[in-house]
Backbone of each chain as ProteinMPNN parsed JSONL, in Angstrom:
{"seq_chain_A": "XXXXXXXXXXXXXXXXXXXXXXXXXXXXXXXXXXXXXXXXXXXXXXXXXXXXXXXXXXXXXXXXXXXXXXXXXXXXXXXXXXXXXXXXXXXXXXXXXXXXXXXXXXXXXXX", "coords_chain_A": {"N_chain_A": [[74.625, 107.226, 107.671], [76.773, 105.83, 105.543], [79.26, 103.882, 106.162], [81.089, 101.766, 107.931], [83.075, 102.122, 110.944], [85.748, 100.239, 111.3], [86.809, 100.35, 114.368], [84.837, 101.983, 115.737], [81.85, 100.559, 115.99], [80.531, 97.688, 117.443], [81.875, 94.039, 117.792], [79.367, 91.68, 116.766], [78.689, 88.898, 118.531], [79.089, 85.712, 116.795], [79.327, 83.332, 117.689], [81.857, 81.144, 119.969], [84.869, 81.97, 119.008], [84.117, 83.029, 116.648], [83.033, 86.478, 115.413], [81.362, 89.191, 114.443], [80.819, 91.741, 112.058], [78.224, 93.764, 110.326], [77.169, 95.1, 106.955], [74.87, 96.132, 104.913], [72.775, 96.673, 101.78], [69.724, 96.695, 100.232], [69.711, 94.513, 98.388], [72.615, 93.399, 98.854], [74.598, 92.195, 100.763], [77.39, 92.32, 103.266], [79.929, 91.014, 105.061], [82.202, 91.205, 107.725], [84.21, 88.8, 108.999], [85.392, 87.571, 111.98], [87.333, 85.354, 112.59], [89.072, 82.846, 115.489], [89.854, 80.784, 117.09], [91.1, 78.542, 115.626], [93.99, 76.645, 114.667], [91.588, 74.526, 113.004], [90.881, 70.796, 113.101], [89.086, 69.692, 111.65], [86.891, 70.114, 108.762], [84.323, 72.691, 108.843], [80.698, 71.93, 109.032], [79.472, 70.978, 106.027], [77.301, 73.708, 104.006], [74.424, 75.217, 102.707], [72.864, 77.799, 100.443], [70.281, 79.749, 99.254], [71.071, 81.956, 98.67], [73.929, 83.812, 96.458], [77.15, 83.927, 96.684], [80.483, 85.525, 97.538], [83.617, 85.592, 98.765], [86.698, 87.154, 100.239], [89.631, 86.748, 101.505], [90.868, 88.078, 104.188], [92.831, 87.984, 106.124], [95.141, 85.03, 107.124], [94.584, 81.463, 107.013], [93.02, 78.968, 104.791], [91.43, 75.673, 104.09], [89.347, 75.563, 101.504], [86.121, 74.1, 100.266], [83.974, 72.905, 98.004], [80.833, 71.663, 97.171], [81.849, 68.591, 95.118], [83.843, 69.745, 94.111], [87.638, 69.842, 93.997], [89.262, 69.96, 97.108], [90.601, 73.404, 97.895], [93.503, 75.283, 99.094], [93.599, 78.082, 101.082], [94.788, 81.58, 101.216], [95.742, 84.768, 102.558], [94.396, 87.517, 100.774], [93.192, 85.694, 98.355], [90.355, 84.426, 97.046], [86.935, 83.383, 97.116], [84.169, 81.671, 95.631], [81.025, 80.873, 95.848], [78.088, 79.551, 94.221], [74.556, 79.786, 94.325], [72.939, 77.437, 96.172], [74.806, 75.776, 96.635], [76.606, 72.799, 97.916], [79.004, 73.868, 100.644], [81.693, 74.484, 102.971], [84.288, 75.502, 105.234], [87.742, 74.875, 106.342], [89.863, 76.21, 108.924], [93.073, 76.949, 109.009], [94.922, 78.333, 110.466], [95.318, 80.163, 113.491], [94.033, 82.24, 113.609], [91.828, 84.163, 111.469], [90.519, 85.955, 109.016], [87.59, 86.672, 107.136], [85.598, 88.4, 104.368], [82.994, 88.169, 103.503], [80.279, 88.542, 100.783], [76.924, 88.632, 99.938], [74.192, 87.989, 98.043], [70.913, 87.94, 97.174], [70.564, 89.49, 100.053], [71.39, 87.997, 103.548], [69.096, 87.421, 105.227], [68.499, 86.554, 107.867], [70.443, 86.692, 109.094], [70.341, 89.369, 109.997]], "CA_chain_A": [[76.044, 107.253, 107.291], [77.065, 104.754, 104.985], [80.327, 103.614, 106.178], [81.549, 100.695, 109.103], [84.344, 102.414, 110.866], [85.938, 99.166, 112.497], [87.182, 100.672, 115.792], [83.662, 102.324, 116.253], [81.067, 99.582, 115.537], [81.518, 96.47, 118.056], [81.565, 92.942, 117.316], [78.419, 90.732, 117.087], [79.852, 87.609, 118.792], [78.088, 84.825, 116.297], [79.707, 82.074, 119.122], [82.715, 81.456, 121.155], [85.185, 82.039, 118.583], [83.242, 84.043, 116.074], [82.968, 87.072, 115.441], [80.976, 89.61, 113.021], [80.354, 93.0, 111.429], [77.754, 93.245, 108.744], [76.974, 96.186, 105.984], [74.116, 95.922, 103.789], [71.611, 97.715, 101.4], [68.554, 96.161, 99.604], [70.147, 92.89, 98.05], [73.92, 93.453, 98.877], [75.196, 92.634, 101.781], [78.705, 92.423, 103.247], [79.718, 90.053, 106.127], [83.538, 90.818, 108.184], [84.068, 87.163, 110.011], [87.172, 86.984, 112.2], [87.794, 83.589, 113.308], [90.004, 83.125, 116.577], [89.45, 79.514, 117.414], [91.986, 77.741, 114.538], [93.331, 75.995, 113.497], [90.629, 73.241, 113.356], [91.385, 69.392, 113.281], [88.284, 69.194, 110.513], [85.887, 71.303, 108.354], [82.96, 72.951, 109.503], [79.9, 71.073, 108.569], [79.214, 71.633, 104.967], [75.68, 73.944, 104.195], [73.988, 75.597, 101.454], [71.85, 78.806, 101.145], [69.869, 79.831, 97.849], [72.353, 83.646, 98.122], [75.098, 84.257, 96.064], [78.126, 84.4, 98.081], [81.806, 85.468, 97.19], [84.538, 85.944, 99.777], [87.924, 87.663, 100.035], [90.31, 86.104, 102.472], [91.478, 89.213, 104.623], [94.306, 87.481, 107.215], [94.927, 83.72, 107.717], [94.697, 80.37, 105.704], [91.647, 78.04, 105.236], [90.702, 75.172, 103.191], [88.002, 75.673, 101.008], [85.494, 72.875, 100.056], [82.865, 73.185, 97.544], [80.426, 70.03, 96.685], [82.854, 67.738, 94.261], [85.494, 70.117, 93.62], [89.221, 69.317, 94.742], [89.478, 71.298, 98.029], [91.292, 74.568, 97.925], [94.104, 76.353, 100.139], [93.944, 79.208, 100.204], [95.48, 82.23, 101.562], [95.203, 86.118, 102.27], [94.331, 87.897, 99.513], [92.49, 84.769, 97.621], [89.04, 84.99, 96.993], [86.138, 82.136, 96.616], [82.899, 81.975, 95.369], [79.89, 79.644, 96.254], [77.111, 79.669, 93.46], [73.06, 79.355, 95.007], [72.453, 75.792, 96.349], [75.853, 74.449, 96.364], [76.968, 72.785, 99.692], [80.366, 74.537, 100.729], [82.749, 75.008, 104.071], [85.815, 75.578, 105.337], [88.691, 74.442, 107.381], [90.813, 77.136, 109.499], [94.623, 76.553, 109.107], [95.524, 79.013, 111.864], [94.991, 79.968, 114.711], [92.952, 83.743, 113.721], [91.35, 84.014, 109.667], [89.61, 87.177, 108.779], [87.02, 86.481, 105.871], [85.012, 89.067, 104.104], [81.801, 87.721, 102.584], [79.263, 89.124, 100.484], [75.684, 87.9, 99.275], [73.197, 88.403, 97.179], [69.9, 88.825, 98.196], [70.468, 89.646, 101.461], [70.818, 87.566, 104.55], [68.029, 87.917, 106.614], [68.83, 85.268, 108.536], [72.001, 87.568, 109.685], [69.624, 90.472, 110.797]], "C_chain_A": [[76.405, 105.949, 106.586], [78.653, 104.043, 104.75], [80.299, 102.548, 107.907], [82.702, 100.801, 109.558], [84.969, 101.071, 111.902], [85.824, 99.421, 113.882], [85.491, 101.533, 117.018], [82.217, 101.32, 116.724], [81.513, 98.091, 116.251], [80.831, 95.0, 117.42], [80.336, 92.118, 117.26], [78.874, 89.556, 117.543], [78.785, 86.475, 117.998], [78.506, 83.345, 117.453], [80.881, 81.929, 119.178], [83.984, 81.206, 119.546], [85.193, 82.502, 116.965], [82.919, 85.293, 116.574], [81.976, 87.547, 114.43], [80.592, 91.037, 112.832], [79.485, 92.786, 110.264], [77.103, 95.335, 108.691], [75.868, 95.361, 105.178], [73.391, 97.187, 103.383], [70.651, 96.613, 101.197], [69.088, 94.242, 99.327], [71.527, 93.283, 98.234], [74.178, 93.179, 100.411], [77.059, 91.765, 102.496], [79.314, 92.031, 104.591], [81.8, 90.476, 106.815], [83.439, 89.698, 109.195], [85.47, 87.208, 110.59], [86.806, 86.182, 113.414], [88.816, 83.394, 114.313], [90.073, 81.846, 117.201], [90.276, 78.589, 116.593], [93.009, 77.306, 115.552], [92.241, 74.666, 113.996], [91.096, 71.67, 112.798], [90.546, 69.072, 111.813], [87.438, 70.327, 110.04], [84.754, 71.621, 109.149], [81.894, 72.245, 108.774], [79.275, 71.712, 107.581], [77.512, 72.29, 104.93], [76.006, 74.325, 102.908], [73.176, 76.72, 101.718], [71.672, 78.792, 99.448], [70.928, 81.176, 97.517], [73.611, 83.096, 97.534], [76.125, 84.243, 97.146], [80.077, 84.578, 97.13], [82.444, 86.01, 98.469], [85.747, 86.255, 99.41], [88.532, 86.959, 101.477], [90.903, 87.34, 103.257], [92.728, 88.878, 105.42], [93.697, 86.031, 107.332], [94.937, 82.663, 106.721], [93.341, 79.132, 105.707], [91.974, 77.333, 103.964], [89.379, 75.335, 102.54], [87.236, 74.763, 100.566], [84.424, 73.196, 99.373], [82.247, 71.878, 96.6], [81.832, 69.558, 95.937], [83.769, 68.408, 93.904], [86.508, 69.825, 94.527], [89.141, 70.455, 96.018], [90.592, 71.986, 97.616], [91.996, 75.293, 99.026], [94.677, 77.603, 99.991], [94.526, 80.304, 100.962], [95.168, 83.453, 102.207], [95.206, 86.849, 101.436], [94.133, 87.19, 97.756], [90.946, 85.078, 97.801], [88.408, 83.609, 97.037], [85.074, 82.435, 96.167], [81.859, 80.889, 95.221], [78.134, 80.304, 95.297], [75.611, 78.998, 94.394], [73.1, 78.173, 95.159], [73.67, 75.21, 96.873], [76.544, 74.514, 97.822], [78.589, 73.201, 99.887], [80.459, 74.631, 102.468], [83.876, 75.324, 104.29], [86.264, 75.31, 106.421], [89.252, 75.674, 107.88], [92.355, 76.438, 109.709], [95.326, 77.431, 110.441], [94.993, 79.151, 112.129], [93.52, 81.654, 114.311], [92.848, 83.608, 111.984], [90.412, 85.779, 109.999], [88.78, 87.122, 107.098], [85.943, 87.14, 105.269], [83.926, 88.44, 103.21], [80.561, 88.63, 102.03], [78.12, 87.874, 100.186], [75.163, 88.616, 98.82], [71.827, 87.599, 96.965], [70.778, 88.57, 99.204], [70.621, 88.59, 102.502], [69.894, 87.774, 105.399], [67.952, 87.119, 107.467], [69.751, 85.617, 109.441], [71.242, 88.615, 110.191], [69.022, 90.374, 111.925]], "O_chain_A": [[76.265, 104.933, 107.268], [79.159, 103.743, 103.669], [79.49, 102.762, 108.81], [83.585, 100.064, 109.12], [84.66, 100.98, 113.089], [84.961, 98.891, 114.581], [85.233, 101.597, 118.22], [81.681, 101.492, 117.819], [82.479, 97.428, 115.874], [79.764, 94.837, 116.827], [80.386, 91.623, 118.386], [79.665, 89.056, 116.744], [77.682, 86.326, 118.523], [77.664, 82.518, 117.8], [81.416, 82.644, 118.33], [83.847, 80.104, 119.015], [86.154, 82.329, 116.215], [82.59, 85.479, 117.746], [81.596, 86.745, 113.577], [79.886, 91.458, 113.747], [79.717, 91.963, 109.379], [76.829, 96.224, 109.498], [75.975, 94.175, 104.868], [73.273, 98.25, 103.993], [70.722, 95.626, 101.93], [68.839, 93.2, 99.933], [71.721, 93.796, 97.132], [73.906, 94.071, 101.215], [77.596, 90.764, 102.022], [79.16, 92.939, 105.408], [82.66, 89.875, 106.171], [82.633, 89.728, 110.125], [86.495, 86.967, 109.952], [86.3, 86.28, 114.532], [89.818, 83.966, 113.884], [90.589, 82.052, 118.3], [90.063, 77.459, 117.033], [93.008, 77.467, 116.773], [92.195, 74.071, 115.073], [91.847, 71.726, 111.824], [91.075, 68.387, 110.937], [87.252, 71.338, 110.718], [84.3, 70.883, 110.022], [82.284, 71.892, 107.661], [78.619, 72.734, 107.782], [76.598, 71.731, 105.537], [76.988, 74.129, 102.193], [72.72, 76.891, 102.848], [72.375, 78.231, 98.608], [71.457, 81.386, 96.426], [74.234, 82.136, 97.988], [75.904, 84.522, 98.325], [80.589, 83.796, 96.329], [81.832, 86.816, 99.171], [86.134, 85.794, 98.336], [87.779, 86.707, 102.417], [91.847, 87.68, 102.544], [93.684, 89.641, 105.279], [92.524, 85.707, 107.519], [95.295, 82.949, 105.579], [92.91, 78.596, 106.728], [92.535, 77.852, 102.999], [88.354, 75.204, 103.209], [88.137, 74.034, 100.15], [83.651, 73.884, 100.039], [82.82, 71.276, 95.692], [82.863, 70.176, 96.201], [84.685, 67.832, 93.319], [86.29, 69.58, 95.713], [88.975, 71.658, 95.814], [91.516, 71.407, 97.043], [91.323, 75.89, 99.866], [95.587, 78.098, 99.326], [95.07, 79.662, 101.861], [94.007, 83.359, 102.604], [96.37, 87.034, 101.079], [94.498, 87.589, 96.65], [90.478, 85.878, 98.611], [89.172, 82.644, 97.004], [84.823, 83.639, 96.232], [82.02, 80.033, 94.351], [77.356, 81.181, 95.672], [75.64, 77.927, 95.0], [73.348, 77.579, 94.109], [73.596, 74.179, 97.541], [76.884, 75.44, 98.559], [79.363, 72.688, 99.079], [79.456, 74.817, 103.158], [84.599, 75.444, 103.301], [85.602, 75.383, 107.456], [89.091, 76.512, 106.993], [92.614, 75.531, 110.499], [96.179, 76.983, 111.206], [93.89, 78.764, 111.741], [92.405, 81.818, 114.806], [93.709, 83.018, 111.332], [89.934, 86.356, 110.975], [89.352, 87.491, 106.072], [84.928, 86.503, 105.552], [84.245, 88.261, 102.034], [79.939, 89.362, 102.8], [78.301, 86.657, 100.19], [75.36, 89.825, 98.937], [71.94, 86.464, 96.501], [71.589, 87.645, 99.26], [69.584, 87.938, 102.378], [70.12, 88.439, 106.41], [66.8, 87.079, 107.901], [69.92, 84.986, 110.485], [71.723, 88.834, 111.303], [68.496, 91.364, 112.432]]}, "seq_chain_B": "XXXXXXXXXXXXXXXXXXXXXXXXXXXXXXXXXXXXXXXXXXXXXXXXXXXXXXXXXXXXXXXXXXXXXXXXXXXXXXXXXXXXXXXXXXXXXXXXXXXXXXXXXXXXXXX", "coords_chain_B": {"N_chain_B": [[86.369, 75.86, 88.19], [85.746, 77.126, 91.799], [87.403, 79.113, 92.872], [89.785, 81.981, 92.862], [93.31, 82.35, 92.744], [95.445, 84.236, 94.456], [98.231, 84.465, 93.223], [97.88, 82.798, 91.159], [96.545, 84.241, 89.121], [96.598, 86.696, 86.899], [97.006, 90.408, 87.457], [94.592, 92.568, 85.941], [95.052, 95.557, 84.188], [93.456, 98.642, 84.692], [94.484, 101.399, 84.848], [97.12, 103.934, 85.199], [98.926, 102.95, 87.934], [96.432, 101.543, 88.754], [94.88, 98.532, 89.097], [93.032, 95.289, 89.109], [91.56, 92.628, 89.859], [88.877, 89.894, 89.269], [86.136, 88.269, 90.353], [83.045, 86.806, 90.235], [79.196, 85.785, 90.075], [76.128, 85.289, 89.108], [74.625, 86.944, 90.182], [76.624, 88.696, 91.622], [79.332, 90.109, 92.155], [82.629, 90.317, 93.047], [85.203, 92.42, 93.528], [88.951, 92.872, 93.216], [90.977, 95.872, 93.906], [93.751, 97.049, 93.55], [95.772, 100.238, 94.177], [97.998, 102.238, 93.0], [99.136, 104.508, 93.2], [98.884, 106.664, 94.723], [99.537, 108.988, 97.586], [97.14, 111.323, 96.473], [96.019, 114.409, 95.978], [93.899, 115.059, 95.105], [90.622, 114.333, 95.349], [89.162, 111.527, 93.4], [87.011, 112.124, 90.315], [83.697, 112.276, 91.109], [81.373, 109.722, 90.687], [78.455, 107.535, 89.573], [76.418, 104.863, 89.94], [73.334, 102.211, 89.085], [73.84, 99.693, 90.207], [74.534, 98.352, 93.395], [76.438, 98.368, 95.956], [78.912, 97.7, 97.858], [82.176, 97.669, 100.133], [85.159, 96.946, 101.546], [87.927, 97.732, 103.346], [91.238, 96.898, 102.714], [93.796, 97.513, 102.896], [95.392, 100.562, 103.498], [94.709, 103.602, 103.252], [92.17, 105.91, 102.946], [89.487, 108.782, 101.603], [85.933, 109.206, 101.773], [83.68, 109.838, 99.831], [80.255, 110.566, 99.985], [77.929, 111.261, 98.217], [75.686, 113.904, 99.487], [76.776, 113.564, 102.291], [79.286, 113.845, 105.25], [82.195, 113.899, 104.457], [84.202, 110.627, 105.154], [87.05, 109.586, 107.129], [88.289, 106.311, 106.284], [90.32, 103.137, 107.307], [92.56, 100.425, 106.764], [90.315, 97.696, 107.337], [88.071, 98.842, 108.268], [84.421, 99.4, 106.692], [82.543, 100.486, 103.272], [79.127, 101.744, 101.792], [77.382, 101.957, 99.493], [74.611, 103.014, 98.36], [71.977, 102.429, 95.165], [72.573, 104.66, 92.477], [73.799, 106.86, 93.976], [75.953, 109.674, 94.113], [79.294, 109.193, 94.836], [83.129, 108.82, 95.65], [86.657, 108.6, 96.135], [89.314, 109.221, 97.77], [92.872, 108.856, 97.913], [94.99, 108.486, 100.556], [97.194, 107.429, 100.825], [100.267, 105.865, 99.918], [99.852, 103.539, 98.744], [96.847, 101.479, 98.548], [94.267, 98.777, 98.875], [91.245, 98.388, 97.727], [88.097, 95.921, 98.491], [85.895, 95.769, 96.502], [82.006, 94.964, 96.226], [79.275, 94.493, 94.14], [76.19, 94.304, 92.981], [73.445, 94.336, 90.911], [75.956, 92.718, 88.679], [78.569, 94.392, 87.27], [78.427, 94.891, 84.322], [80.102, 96.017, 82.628], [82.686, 96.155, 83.686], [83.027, 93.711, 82.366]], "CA_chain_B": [[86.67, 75.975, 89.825], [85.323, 78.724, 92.466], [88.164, 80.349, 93.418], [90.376, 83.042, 92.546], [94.107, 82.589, 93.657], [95.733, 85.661, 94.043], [99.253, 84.257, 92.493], [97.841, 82.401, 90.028], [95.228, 85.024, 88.285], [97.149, 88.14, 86.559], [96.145, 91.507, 87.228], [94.082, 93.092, 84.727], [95.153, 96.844, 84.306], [92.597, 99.528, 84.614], [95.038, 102.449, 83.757], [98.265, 103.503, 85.45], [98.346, 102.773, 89.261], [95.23, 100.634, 89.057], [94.734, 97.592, 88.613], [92.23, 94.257, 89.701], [91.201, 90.897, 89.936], [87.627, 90.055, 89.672], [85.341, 86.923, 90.41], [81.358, 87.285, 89.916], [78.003, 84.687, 89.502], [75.306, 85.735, 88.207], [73.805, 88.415, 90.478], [76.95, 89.274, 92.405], [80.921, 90.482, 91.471], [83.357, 90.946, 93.655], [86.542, 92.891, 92.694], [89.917, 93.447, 94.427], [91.273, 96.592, 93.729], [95.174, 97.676, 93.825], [95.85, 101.233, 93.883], [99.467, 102.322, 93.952], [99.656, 106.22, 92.604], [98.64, 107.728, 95.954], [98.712, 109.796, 97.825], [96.409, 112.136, 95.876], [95.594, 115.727, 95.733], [92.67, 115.378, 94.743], [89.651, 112.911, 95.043], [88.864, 111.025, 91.808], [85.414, 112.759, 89.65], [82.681, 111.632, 91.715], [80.446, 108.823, 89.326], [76.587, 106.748, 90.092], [75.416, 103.755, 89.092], [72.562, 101.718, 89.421], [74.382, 98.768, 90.8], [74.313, 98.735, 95.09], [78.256, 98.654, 96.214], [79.653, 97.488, 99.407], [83.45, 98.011, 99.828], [86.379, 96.731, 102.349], [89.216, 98.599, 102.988], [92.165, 95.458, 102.594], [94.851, 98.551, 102.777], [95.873, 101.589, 103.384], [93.822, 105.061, 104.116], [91.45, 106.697, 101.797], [88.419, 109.717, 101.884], [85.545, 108.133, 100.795], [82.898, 111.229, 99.797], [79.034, 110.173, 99.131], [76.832, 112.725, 97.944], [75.847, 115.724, 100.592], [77.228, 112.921, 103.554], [80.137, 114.377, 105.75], [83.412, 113.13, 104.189], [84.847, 109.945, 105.633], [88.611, 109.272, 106.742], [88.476, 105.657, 106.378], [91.652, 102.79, 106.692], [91.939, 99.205, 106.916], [89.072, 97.474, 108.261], [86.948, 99.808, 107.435], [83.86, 98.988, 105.014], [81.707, 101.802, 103.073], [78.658, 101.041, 101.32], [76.658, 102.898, 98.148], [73.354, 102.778, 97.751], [71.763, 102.725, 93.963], [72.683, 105.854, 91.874], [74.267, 107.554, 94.59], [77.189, 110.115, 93.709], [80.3, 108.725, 95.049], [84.593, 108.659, 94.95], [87.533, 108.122, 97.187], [90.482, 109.964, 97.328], [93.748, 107.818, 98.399], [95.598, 108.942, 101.785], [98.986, 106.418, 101.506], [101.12, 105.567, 98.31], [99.175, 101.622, 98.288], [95.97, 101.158, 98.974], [93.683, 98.009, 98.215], [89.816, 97.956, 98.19], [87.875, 94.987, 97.893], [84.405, 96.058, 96.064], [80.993, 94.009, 95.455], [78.501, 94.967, 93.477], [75.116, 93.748, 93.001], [73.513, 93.535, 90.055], [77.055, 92.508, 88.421], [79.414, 95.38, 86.478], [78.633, 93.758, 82.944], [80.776, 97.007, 81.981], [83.826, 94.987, 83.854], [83.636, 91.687, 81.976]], "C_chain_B": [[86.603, 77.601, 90.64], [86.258, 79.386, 93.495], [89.139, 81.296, 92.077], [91.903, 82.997, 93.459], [95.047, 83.897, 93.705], [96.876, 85.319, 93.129], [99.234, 83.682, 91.38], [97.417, 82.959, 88.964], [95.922, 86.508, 88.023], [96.186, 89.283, 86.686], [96.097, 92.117, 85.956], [94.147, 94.787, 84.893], [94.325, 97.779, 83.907], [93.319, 100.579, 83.804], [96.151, 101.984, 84.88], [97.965, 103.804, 86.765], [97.07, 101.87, 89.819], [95.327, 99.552, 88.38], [93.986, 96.541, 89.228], [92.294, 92.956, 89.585], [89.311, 90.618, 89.945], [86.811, 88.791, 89.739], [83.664, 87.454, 90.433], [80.579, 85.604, 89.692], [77.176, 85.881, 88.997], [74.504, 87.133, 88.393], [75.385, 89.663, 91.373], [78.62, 89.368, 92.247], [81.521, 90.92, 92.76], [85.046, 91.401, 93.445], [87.67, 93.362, 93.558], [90.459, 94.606, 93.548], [92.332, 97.118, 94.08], [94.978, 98.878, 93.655], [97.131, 101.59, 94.057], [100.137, 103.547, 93.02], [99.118, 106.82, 93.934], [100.166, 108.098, 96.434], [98.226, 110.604, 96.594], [95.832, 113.327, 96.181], [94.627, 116.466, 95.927], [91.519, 114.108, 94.771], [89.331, 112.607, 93.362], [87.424, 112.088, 91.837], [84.468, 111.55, 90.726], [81.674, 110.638, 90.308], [79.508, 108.165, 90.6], [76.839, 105.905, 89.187], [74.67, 102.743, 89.915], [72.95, 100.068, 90.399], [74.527, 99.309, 92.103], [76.063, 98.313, 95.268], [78.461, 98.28, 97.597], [81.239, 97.238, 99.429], [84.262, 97.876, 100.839], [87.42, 97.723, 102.316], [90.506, 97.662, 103.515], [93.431, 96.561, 103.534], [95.049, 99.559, 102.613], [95.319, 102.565, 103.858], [93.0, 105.438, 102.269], [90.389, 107.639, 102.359], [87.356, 108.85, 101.559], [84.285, 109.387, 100.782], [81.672, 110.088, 99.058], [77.978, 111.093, 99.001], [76.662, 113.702, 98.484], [76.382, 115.044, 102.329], [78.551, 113.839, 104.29], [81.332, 113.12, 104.749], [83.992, 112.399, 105.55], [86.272, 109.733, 105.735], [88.273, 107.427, 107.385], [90.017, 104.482, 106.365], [91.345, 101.491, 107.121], [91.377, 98.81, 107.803], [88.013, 97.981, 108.148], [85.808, 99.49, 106.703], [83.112, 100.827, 104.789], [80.469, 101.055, 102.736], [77.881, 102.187, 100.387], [75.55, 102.446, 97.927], [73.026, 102.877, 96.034], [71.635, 103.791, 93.675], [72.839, 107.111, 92.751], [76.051, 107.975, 94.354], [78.499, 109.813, 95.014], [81.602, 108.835, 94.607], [85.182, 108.709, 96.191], [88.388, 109.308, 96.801], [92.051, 109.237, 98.145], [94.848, 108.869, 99.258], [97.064, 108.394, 101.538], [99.162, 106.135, 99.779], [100.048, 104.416, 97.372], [97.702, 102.022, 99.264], [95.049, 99.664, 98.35], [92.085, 97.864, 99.072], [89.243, 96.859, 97.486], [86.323, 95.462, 98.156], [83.323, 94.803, 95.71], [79.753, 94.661, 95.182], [77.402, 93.761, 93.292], [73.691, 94.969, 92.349], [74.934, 93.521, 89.748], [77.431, 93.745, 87.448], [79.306, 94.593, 85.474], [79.881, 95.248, 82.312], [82.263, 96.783, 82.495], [83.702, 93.77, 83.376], [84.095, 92.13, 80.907]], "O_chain_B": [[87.09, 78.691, 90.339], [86.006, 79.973, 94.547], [89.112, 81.227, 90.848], [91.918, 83.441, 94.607], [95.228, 84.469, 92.63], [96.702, 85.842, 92.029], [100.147, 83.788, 90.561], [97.699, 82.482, 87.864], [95.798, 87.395, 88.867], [95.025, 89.32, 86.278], [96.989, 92.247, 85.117], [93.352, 95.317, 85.67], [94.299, 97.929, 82.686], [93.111, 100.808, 82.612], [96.358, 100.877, 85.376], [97.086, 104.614, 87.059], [96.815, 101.59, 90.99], [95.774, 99.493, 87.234], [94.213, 96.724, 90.424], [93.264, 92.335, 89.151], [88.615, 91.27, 90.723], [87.03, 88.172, 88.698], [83.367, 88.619, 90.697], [81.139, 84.58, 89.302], [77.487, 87.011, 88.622], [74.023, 87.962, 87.621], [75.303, 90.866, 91.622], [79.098, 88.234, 92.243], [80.994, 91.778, 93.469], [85.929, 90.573, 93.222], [87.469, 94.127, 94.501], [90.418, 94.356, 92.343], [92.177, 97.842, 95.063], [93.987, 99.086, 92.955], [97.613, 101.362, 95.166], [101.189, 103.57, 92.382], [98.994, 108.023, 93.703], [101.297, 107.801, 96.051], [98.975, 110.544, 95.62], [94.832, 113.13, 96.871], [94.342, 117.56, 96.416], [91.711, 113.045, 94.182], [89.306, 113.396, 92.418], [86.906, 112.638, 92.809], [84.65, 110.35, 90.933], [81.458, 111.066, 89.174], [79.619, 108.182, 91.826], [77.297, 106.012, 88.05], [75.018, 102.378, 91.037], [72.14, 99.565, 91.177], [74.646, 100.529, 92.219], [76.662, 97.93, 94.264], [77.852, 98.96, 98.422], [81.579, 96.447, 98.549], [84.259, 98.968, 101.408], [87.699, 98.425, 101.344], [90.766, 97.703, 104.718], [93.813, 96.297, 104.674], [94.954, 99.885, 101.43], [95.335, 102.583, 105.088], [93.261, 105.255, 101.08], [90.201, 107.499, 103.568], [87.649, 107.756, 101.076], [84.01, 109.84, 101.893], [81.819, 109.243, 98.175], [77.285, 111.537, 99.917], [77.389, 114.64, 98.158], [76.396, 115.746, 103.339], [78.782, 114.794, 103.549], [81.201, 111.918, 104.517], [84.23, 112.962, 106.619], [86.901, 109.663, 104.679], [88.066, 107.199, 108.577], [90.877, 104.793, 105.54], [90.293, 101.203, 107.692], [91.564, 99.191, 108.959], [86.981, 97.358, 107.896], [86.242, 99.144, 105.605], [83.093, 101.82, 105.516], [80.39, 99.897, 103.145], [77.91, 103.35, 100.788], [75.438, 101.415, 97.262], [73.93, 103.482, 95.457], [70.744, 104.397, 94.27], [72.271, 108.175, 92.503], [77.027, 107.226, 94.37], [78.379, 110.384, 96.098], [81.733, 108.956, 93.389], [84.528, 108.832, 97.228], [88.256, 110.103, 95.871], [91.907, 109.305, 99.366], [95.412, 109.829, 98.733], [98.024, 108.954, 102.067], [98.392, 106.204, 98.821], [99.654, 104.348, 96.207], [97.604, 102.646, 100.32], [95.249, 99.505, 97.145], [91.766, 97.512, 100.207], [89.52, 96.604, 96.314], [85.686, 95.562, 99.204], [83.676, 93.827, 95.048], [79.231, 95.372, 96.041], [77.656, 92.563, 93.419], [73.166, 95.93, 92.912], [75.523, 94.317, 90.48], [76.478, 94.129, 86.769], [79.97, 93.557, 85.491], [80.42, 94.956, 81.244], [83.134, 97.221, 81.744], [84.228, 92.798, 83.917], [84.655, 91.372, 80.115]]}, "name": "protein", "num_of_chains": 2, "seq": "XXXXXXXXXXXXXXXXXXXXXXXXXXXXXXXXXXXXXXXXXXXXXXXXXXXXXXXXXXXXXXXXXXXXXXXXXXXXXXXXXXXXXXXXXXXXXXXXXXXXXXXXXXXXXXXXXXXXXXXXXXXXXXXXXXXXXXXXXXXXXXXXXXXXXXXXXXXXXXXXXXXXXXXXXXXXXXXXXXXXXXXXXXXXXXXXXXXXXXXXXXXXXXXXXXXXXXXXXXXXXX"}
């Protein structure tokens, strides 16, 4: 079945204020993150992965941080996008965020 | 700069009732999608393409039909996902709906 009906499908807890759902095929895959732990005092500790990554902001407000660019606040219904290599995080402005991420290849790292 | 704010970035009009926003790198696009002619009648023409699809549901209710699968009643929260060159279409449940699509390889037929 190629569908993730929320209410069916339970959370992966990634740690104590993390959450996660994930969708994938071959190289696509599709990450729901809701955050419950905000807001935070400081960013999360910047990383990097060689995947593609773009995100949609679904509920909530975060700073965004990507190597040398000006950080970004951003909203629900803002997007970001983190090109292969480049070190990126984010802050949580409230208290709950809901952030939809994709990649490209695949996490396997998330499986 | 790697974002996309929603207030700052005009939507680009598909036809009437549709309309997007879209951010992409090199292997991977992700597109928000307004819809605001529902409900509908009728599901859109089913269409394929070789590009892999994974799909949020931001807002609202929709069907979401994939080839000989049982029809889905999906609504927010929700994801779907499309394998390569699998027949696919939605059909919109509520007036507004908004899906947020990513594709992988990128829609060069959206830039």
């Amino acid at each position: 079945m190629a569908v993730l009906k929320f209410d069916d499908v339970p959370f992966e807890q990634v740690r104590d204020g993390l959450q996660r759902k994930i969708i994938h095929l071959d190289q696509l895959m599709t990450v729901l993150l809701d955050f419950s732990d905000g807001p935070w005092e400081k960013p999360e500790p910047p990383h990097a992965h060689p995947h593609e990554q773009t995100s949609y902001i679904a509920a909530g407000e975060v700073i965004f941080y990507c190597e040398d660019e000006p950080e970004q606040h951003l909203k629900a219904g803002d997007m970001f996008f983190v090109p292969s290599g480049k070190q990126h995080c984010i802050r949580l402005l409230t208290p709950y965020a809901r952030l939809v991420d994709s990649f490209s290849p695949i996490r396997e790292d998330f499986l």
